[in-house]
N, C-alpha and C positions, 0 to 999 in steps of 0.2 A: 612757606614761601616768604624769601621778604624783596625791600625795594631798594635800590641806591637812591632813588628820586623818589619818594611818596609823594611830594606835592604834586607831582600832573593828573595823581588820580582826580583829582578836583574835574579836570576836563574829558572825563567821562559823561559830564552831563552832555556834550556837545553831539552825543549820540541821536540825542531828539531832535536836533536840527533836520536830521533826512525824513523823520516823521511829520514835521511843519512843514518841509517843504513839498511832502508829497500831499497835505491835505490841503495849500492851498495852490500848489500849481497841478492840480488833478485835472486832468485831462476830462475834456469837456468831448460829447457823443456830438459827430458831424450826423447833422440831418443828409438823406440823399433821398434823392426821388425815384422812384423805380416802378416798373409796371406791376408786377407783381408781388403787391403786398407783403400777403403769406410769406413768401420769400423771405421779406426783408424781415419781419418780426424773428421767425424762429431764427438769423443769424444773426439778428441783434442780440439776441438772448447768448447764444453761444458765444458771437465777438465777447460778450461781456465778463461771460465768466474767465475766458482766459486770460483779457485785459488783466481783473481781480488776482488770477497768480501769477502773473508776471511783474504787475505790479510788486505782489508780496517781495520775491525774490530779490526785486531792483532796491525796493526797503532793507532788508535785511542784507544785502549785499554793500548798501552805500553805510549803515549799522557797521557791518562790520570794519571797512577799512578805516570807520576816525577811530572804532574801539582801539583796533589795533595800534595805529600811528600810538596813540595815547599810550597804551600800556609800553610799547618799546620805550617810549620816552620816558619811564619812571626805571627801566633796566633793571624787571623781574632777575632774583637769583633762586635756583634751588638747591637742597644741599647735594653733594656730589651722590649720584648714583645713574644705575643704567635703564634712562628713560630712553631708551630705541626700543622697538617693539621686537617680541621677539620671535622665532622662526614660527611657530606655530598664531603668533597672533595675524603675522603677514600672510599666512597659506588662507587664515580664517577670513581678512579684509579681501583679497583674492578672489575668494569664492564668491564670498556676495556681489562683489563687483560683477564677476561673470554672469552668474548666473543673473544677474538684475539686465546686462545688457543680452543677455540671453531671450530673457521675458518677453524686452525691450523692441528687439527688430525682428524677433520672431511675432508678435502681434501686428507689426505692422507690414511685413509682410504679407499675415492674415488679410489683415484689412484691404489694403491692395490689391489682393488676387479678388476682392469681393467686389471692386471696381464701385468702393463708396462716393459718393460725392466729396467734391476737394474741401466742402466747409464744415464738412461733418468728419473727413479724414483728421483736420487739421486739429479742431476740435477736441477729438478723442485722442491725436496724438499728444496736447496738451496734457489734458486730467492724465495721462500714462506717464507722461514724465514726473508730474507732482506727486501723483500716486507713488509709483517707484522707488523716485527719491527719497519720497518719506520713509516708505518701507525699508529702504536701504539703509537710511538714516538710522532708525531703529533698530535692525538687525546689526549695525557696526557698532551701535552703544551698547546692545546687549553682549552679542557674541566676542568682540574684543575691548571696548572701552570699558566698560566693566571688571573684565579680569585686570587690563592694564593698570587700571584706578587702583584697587584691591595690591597689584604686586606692587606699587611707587608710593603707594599713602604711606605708610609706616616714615619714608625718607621724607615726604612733603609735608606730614605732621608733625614730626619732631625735627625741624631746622637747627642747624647751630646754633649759637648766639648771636649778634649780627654783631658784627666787628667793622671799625674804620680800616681803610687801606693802608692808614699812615699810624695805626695804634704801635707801639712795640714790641716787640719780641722778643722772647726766652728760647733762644733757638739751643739744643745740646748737638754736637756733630760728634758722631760713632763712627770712628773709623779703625776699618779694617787693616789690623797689622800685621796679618798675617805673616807666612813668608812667600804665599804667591802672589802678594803686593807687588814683589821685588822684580815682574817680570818684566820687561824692556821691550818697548811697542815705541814705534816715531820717535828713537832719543828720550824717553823717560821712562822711568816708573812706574806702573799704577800708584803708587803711594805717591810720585807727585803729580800725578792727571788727578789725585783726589784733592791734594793741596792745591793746586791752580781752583780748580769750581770751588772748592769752600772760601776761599779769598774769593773770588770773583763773588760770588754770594753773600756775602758777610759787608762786600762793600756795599750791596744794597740794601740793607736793614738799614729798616727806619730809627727815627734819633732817639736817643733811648734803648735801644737793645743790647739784651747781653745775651752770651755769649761764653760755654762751657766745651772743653773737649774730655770724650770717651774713648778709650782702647779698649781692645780686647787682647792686648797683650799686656804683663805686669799689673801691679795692686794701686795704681795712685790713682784716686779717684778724681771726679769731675766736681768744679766749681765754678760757679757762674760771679763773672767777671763783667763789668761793664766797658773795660777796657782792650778793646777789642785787637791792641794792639798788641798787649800781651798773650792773647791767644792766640793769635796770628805766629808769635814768638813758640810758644809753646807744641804748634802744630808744626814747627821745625824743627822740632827734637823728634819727631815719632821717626822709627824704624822700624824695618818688619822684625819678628823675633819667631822661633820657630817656638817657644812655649808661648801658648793662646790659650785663654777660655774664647767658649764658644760666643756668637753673635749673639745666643738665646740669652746669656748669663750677663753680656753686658748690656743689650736694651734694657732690662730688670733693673742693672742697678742705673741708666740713666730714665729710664719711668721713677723712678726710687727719687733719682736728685729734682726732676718736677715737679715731684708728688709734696717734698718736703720744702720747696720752694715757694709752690701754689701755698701751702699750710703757712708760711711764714707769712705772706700779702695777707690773706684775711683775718689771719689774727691779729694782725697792726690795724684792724678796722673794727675793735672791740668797740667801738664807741655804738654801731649801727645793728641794728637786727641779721641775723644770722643771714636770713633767707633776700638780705638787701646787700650784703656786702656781693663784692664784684670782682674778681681779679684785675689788675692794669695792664695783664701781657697777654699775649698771642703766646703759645706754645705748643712749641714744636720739636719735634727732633728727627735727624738725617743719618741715616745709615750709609757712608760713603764704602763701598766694595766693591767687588771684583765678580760676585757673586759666584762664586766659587762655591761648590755645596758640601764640600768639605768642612767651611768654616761654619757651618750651624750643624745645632742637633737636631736631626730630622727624627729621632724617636721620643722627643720631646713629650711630654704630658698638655692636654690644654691649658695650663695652668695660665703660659705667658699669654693667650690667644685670650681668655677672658680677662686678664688685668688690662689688656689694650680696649677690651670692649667698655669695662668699667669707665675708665679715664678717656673718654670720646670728647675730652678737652683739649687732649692733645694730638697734633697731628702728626704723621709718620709718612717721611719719603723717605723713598730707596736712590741712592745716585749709584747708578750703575758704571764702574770705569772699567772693566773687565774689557776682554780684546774677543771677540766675536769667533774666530777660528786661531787656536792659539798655536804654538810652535814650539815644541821641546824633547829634546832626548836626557832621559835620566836614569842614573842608578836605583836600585831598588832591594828590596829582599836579600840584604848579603848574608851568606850562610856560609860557617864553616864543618868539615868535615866532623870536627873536634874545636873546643876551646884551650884544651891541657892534655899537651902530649909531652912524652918521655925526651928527652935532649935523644936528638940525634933520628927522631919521628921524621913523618910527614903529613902534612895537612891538607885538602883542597879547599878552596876559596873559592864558591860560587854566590852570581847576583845578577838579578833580572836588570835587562835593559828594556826600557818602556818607550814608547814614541805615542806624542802626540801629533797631531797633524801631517804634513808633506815636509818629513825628512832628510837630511843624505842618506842614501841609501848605505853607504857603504862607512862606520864610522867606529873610527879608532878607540880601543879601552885597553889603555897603560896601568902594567900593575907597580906599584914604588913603595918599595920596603926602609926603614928607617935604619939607617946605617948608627955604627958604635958613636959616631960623631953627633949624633940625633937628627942629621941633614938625609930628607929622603934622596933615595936612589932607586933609579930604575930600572927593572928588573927583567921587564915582560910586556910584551902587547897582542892584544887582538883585534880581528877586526872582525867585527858585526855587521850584518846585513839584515836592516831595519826594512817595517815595512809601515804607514800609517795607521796608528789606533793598534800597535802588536807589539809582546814583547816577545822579547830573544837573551839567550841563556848566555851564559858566558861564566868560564871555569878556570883558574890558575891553579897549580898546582904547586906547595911548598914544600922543599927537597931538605933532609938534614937540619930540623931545628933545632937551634940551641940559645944559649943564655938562658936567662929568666924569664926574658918573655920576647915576642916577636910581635912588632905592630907594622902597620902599612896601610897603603887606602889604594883604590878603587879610582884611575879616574879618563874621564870621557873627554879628548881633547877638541880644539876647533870650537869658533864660533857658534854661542848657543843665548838667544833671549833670557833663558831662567839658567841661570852657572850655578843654584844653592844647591842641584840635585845632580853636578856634577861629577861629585868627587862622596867616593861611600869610606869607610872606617873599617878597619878592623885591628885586633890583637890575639894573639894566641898566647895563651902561660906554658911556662917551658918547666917542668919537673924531674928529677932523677927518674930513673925507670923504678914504679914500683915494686915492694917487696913483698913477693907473696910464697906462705909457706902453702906448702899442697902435704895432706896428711891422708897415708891409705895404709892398708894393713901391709901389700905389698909396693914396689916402685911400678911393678908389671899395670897394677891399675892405675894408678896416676896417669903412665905415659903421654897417653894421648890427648888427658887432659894437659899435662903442664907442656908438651909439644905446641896445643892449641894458641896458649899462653906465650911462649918463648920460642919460635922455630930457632932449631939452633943453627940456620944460615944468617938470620938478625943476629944472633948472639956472637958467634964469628964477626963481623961487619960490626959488633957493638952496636947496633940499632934498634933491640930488642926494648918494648914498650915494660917489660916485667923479667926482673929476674927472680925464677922461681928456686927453691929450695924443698926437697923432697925430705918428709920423716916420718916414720914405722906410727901407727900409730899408738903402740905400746909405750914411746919413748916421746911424745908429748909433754905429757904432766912433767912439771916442773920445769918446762922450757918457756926463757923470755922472747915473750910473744911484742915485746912492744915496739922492737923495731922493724915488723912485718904492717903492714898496708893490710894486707887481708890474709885471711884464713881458709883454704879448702879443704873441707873434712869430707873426704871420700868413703864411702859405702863401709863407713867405720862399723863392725859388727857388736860390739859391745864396750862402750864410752861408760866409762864410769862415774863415781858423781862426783870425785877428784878433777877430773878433764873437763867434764861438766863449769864447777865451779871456776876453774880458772880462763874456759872460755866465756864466763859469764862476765868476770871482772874487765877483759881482755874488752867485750863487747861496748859494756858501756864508758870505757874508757874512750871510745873514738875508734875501735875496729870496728871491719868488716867481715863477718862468717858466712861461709857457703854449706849446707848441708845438702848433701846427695843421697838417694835412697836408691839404691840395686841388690845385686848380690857379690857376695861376699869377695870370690875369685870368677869375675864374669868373664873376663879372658881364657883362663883354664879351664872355667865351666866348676861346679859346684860336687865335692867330688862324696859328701855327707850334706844331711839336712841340718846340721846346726854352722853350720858354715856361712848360712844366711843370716840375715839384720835381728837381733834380736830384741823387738818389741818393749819387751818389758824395761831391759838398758836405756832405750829412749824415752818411755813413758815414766820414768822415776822424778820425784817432785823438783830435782836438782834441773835436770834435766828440760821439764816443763817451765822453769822460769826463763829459760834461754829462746827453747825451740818453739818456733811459729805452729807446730800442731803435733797433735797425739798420733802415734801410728796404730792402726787395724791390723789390715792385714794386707799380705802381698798376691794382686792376683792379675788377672792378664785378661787384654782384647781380644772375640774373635766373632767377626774379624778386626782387624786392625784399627785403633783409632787415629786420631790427628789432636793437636792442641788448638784451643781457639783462642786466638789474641784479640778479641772485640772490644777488650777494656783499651779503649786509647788513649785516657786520658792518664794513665799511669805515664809519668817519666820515662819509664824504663822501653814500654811498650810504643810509645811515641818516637821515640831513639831508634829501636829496629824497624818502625814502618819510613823515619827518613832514610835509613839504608838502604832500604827498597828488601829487607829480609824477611818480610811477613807473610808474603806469596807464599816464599819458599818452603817456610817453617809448617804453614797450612798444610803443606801435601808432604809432607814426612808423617812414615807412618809409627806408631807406640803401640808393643805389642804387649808390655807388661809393666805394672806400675804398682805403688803402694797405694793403698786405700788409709785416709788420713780425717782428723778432724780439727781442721783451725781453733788457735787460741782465740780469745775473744776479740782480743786488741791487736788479730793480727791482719792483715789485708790480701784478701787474694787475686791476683795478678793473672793469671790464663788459669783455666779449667780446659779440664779432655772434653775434646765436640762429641764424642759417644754420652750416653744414659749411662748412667745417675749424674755425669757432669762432675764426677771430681775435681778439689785441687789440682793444681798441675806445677802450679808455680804460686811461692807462701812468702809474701815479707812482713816482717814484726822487726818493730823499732827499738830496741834496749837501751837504755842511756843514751849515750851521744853515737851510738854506730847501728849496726843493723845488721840482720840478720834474711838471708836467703833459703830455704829450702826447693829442693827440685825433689817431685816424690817418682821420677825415675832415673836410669842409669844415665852414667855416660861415658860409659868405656865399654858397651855391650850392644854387639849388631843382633843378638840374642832379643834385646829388649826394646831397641829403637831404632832407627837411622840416621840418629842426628850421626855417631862417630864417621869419618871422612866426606861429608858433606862440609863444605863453604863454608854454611850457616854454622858451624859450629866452632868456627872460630871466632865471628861476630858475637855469640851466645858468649865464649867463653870471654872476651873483648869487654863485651858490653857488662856481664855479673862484675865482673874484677873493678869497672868504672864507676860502676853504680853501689859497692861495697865500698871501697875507699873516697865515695862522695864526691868523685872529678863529675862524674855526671850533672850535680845540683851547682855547680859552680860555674858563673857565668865571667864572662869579659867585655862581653858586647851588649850593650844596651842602645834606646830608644830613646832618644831626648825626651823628658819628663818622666822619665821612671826612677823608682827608687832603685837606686846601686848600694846591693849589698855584697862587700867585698867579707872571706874570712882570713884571720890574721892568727898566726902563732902564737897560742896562749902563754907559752912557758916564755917568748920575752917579753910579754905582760906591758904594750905600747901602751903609753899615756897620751901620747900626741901625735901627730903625722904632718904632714903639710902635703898639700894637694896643689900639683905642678897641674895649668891646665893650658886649653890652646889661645892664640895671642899673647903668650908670654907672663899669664896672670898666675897669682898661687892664691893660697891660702893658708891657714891652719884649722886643724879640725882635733876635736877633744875627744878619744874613745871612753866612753861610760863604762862601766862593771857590768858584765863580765869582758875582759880585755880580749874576745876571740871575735869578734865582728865588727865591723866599719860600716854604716848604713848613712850614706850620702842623699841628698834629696835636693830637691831645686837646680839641677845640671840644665843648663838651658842655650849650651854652645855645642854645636855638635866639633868631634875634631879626636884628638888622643891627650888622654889624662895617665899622670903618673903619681902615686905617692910612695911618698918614703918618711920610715920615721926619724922623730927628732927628739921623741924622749922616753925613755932613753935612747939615743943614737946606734940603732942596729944595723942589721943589712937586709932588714923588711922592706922586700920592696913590691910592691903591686904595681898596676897597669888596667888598664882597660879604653874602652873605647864608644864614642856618642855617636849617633847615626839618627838621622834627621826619620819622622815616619813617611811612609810611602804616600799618606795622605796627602802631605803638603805639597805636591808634585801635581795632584791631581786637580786636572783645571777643567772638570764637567761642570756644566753651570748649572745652578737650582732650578727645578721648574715651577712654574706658577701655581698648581697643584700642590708642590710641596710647601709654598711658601704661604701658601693659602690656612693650610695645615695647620704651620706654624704661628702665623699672626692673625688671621683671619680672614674671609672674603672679604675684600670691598674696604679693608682696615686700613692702607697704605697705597701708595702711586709710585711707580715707578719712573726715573728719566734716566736720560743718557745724557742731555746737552743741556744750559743755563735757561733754554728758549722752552723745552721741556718743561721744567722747573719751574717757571714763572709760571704757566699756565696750571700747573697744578696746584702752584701755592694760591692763584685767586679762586679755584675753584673752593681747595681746603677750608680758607678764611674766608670769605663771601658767599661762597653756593655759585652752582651751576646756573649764569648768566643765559639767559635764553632772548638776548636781544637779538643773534643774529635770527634765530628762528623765527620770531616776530616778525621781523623785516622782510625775512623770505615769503612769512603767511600775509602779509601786507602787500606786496609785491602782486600775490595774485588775486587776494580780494578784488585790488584795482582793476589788476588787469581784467577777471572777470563782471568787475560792474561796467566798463568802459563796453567790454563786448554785448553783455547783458541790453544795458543803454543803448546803444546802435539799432542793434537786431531789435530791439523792441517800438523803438519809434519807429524805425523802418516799416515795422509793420500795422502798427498802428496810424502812419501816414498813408497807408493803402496802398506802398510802394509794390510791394510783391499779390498781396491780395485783389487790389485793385485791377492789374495788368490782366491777372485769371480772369476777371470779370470780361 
C-alpha cells in the first residue's frame, strides 16, 4: 500500500483524544434513595457493567471515525486488483450474520416468555449483544477476512513503484490495421475512432513524454519520438492492409522497443549502483482495436503471457473501438468448377455469401467478366435471400471459354459499412484440348474409355476437353509420344522392355501414363488363357523402373467389393469428394482385380474396402511426370461397374487432369500466399513483368531452372497478369488475389480468450477517454480507496452520533427511570 499524502499519518495520534476524553469526562454514579436497598445494590452492579460496554463501543467508535477522517486524508492507493469479496466469501459473512441474529432474538424471546424482571432482562440483553458481536467479530475474521487477507496479500505486498501523477511517459500505441479497421460506424472508420482517442490522449501526457507507433501490418518498426507532432503525422499514414501479422507478434515487438528503451535509461546511469539506478518514465503501451478475434493468435504458446508477467513495468490497455453489433454482407469461399479448362469448356463459379447482423434480406450478386478491352462487363446477377448470422450459396455458370485466360470477379452491389468483402476475384486459364493417345491391343477396348474422354457430341460442337487418338498397342514403339499430354495404356498383355523404355523417357520428360489392369478382350470375353495380362512382361527390370508396383496375381471378390477413398488428403481424392463423386464411387461394386505390390517410392491412393485391403489405385512420380496405375478394368461390366456409370467420366476427367498436372496448377490464390505460377521451359524466360491492380507493375527475375515463377508478398487483392519481356514471347499468365474469409469476420474476442493470451488481471480494457483515465490512475498510482474510506467514515459517525444518544439517554434514566 502506499500514500499520496503521508504527512497526515502524523495525525493518527489524535486517536487518544476520545480516550482522554472519556477518562476525564467519565460519567460519575447518581446517588438515589430507594426503599429497598437490596434492590438498589444488585442493579447498581448490573447498571455498571453495562455502563463499562457501552462505554467500550462509544470509545472505539469515536477511535474510529478521527482514524478514519485521517487515513482518507493521506488517499491510501493499492495496486490494481479485485478487492470485492467474493461469491462464496459474501454467502460465508451471510451466514454468520444470520445465524448471530438468529441466537440473538431467539434468546430473548426465551427470556421474555420467562417474564424476567425488566433490569435483569435488560442486563442480559446487553452482555448478548457484546457477546455476540465479539463472536461474530471473530467468526468474520476467521471464516472470510482471513481467506480475503491470503487471496489480496500477494497484490498489497508487492505495490508498484510509487510514481508522481505528472512523472512522464514512454507511451508505445499498437494499432490495429487490419482490414476490419476499415468498417464505417457514424461517418468514420474504426481506424479513425482509433486516431481521434490516441490524439485526444497523447494531448494529455505529461511534459516530457514520448511517444512511438506500432502496426500490425508491414515491417517498419516503432521508435520513440519526443515530438509528438510527428507522430501524430505518422499515425496519418496508417491504413488498413489485408496482409497483417497477428496482435501476438506485434505486442512482442513493441514490449521488445520498451524493453530496449528501459535498457538505454539505466545504462546512462553507470555512474550509481545497479540496484539504485531508476527509470525516469512511466511505461506504457495501448493496443487500439476493433477486437476482432481474428486479429490475434488464439493458439498462441504462453510465451507472450509470461514476457508481460516478467516486465510488470509496463502497463497494458486495450482501447476498444469496435462497433458492438456490427453490419455486413460479404463474399466468401469463391470456388471454381476447374481452374484450366480446354477453349471452348465450361466452368462454374461458386461463393458463399455471409451476413452479419440484420441484413436486406433480399441482395443483389452481379457476375463482371473482363472484356478484350480489359474494362469489366456485366454478365449476370442474382439475387440472394440473406438471413442474420447465415450464409447462402450462390453459383454462375461460364458458357464457351476461350482465350488464354478468363478473369472476372464476384460482386455484391448497394449500400454496405465494410465494401473490402464486397467484390471476390477469380480467373480461369484457357488451354488447347489435351492430347491424349489411348493404347489397347484392340479399338473395341479402348471405346468406352476414350468415349469417356471425348463424347463425340463435344467433338462435333468442337468442345471436347481432350482429343483422343487410338493405337494398337503393337505399333507404339517408336511412336513420338511428345506431342501427347498423356498416355493410356489399356490392359496391354505383354509391353516389352522396348515400349517399357520409351514410356520411361516419355515419363520423366513431363508425361503423364495411365496403366490399367484387366483382361485382355473384356468386351468379347477371354476366348484362351494366355489372352490375359502377362505378369512376368510387367514385372521385367525395364518395366519396374517405370510401374508403380509388381503384379501377383489376377483374382476376384465374392462377394463383391467397393473401393475406399479415406485417403483425402491426396489431391486427386480431394477433387472427387468436391465433385460430390465419392458417395458414388463408394457403392459401385469390383468383382475382379489384380493383386499387386507397391514400389517403394510409390504412394497408394484407394485400396479395396474388402480383406487383405489391396491396392486399388498406385501413383509413382518418375522425372517431371507421373504415373497412374488402376489394378482393375475399365471397359468390363465382367469386372466392375464403374463402365456406364456418371462416375466414370469424372474418373476418367479427373486421371487425364491429374497426369498432365492441370490439377496442381492453380490461379486463384489468397492474399499472403505464395504464387507459384509454371512457365514454358523451352522459351527459357529471363524476365516478366508483373501488371497488378491500381495500375501498378513490376519486374520480376526467373532464376534457374527457367520452368516456374514463385511470387511472394502479394498484399492487394484484385487481378494480376504477367507477361514476358525477355526474351519477348507470348508467355502470358494471369491469376487472381482474394482477400481471406477471416478479415470479414467481426466475432469479438472473449475475455477468456484474452486472458489466455496476456494474462489475468495483466491489462484493462476501455471504450471512452473517461474509461481510460481511470484506468491509467489506477495502473500508475494503485487502487485509491479514498472513496471507500469516506463511505466507512460516513457510518462510523453516523453510528457513534446514534450510539451517543441512545446511550445517555439511558444512562439519564430517560427510559429506565419512567419503568421505575
Amino acid at each position: 500500500m502506499s500514500f499520496l499524502n503521508p504527512v497526515y499519518l502524523l495525525a493518527l495520534g489524535l486517536v487518544l483524544v476520545p480516550v482522554v476524553l472519556h477518562l476525564l469526562l467519565k460519567a460519575k454514579p447518581k446517588k438515589l434513595i430507594f426503599p429497598a436497598l437490596r434492590l438498589i445494590q444488585s442493579r447498581k452492579q448490573q447498571n455498571s457493567r453495562r455502563f463499562r460496554l457501552r462505554h467500550l463501543w462509544l470509545l472505539l467508535l469515536r477511535m474510529l471515525v478521527i482514524g478514519g477522517l485521517v487515513l482518507a486524508l493521506t488517499r491510501p492507493t493499492l495496486p490494481a486488483a479485485n478487492y470485492g469479496l467474493s461469491r462464496r466469501e459474501w454467502l460465508t459473512a451471510l451466514a454468520v450474520l444470520a445465524v448471530s441474529l438468529g441466537i440473538y432474538f431467539g434468546l430473548l424471546a426465551l427470556w421474555k416468555r420467562r417474564h424476567l424482571p425488566r433490569h435483569d432482562l435488560l442486563a442480559r440483553r446487553t452482555s448478548l449483544r457484546g457477546g455476540l458481536g465479539l463472536a461474530a467479530a471473530v467468526l468474520l475474521v476467521l471464516l472470510v477476512g482471513w481467506p480475503y487477507q491470503r487471496r489480496v496479500a500477494a497484490e498489497i505486498t508487492a505495490p508498484a513503484p510509487p510514481v508522481a501523477e505528472n512523472l512522464p511517459v514512454a507511451a508505445v500505441f499498437l494499432v490495429d490495421t487490419s482490414l476490419s479497421m476499415s468498417y464505417q460506424h457514424q461517418g468514420q472508420s474504426r481506424l479513425d475512432a482509433a486516431r481521434a482517442m490516441i490524439r485526444e490522449h497523447m494531448g494529455q501526457l505529461p511534459a516530457g513524454s514520448r511517444a512511438a507507433i506500432v502496426e500490425n501490418s508491414g515491417d517498419v518498426p516503432g521508435v520513440f519520438t519526443a515530438d509528438l507532432t510527428a507522430v501524430q503525422d505518422r499515425l496519418a499514414l496508417l491504413t488498413p492492409k489485408p496482409l497483417s501479422r497477428s496482435l501476438n507478434d506485434a505486442l512482442e515487438a513493441a514490449l521488445l522497443l520498451q524493453e530496449d528503451d528501459r535498457r538505454r535509461i539505466l545504462g546512462e546511469q553507470s555512474g550509481a549502483p545497479e540496484d539504485r539506478r531508476q527509470d525516469r518514465l512511466i511505461r506504457e503501451i495501448y493496443i487500439v482495436t476493433d477486437f476482432a478475434r481474428s486479429a490475434w493468435r488464439l493458439d498462441a504458446t504462453s510465451q507472450l503471457k509470461d514476457r508481460l508477467a516478467e516486465l510488470n513495468w509496463t502497463g497494458l490497455y486495450l482501447l476498444d473501438v469496435g462497433v458492438e453489433q456490427p453490419v455486413n454482407a460479404g463474399l466468401r469461399s469463391v470456388k471454381l468448377s476447374r481452374q484450366s479448362v480446354a477453349s471452348g469448356g465450361f466452368v462454374t463459379v461458386e461463393a458463399s455469401v455471409t451476413a452479419a447482423g440484420v441484413v436486406k434480406p433480399e441482395t443483389p450478386v452481379e457476375l463482371w467478366l473482363t472484356g478484350d478491352n480489359g474494362q469489366p462487363i456485366k454478365t449476370g446477377q442474382q439475387v440472394v435471400s440473406l438471413e442474420p448470422d447465415a450464409e447462402t450459396g450462390v453459383r454462375f455458370t461460364l458458357e464457351n471459354v476461350t482465350g488464354r485466360f478468363r478473369q472476372g470477379e464476384l460482386r455484391i452491389t448497394g449500400s454496405d459499412p465494410f465494401v473490402v468483402d464486397n467484390i471476390a476475384y477469380f480467373t480461369v486459364r484457357v488451354h488447347p484440348p489435351l492430347e491424349v493417345l489411348v493404347v489397347a491391343e484392340r479399338r473395341e477396348e479402348a471405346r468406352v474409355w476414350m468415349e469417356a474422354l471425348a463424347p463425340e457430341e463435344l467433338v462435333r460442337l468442337g468442345r471436347a476437353r481432350y482429343r483422343t487418338t487410338f493405337l494398337p498397342t503393337g505399333k507404339l514403339a517408336g511412336t513420338d509420344l511428345s506431342r501427347f499430354q498423356v498416355v493410356c495404356l489399356i490392359h496391354a498383355a505383354q509391353p516389352t522392355t522396348e515400349l517399357w523404355e520409351e514410356l520411361t523417357d516419355y515419363v520423366k520428360s513431363g508425361g503423364g501414363l495411365l496403366l490399367t489392369l484387366g483382361a485382355r478382350s473384356a468386351i468379347a470375353g477371354r476366348s484362351r488363357p494366355d489372352e490375359g495380362l502377362d505378369p512376368i512382361a510387367w514385372n521385367t527390370a525395364a518395366a519396374q523402373r517405370l510401374s508403380p508396383a509388381s503384379l501377383k496375381a489376377e483374382l476376384s471378390f465374392s462377394p463383391a467389393a467397393t473401393i475406399d477413398w479415406s485417403n483425402t488428403q491426396n489431391p486427386l481424392v480431394r477433387k472427387l469428394e468436391e465433385l460430390g463423386a465419392l458417395p458414388e464411387f463408394a457403392a459401385l461394386d469390383i468383382r475382379r482385380y489384380w493383386s499387386v505390390e507397391p514400389a517403394e517410392d510409390a504412394t497408394v491412393i484407394a485400396r479395396y474396402a474388402r480383406p487383405p485391403s489391396v491396392p486399388a489405385l498406385i501413383e509413382r512420380r518418375v522425372g517431371r511426370g507421373r504415373v497412374l496405375m488402376l489394378t482393375t478394368s475399365v471397359d468390363s461390366v465382367a469386372w466392375n461397374d464403374l463402365p456406364g456409370h456418371w462416375v466414370y467420366v469424372v474418373l476418367a476427367d479427373q486421371f487425364a487432369q491429374r497426369l498432365a498436372g492441370l490439377g496442381e496448377e492453380k490461379a486463384n490464390f489468397v492474399v499472403g500466399d505464395d504464387v507459384g505460377l509454371p512457365l514454358n521451359p523451352a522459351q527459357a524466360v529471363q524476365k516478366v513483368v508483373l501488371r497488378m491492380p491500381e495500375f501498378k507493375q513490376r519486374q520480376e527475375a526467373i532464376a534457374e531452372p527457367r520452368d516456374f515463377l514463385l511470387l511472394s508478398g502479394m498484399s492487394d487483392p484484385g487481378q494480376y497478369q504477367i507477361e514476358a519481356v525477355e526474351p519477348a514471347t507470348n508467355e502470358v499468365q494471369a491469376f487472381s488475389l482474394n482477400l481471406s474469409g477471416t478479415e470479414s469476420d467481426f466475432r469479438q474476442i472473449e475475455p477468456a480468450e484474452l486472458d489466455r493470451v496476456l494474462g489475468e488481471k495483466r491489462y484493462s480494457v476501455s471504450r471512452d477517454p473517461q474509461t481510460l483515465e481511470r484506468s491509467l490512475a489506477v495502473g500508475r498510482l494503485g487502487q485509491e480507496v479514498y472513496g471507500l474510506l469516506l463511505m466507512c467514515l460516513v457510518g462510523f459517525f453516523i453510528l457513534e452520533q446514534l450510539t451517543s444518544a441512545w446511550f445517555y439517554e439511558q444512562e439519564g434514566g430517560g427510559k429506565v427511570m419512567s419503568a421505575q
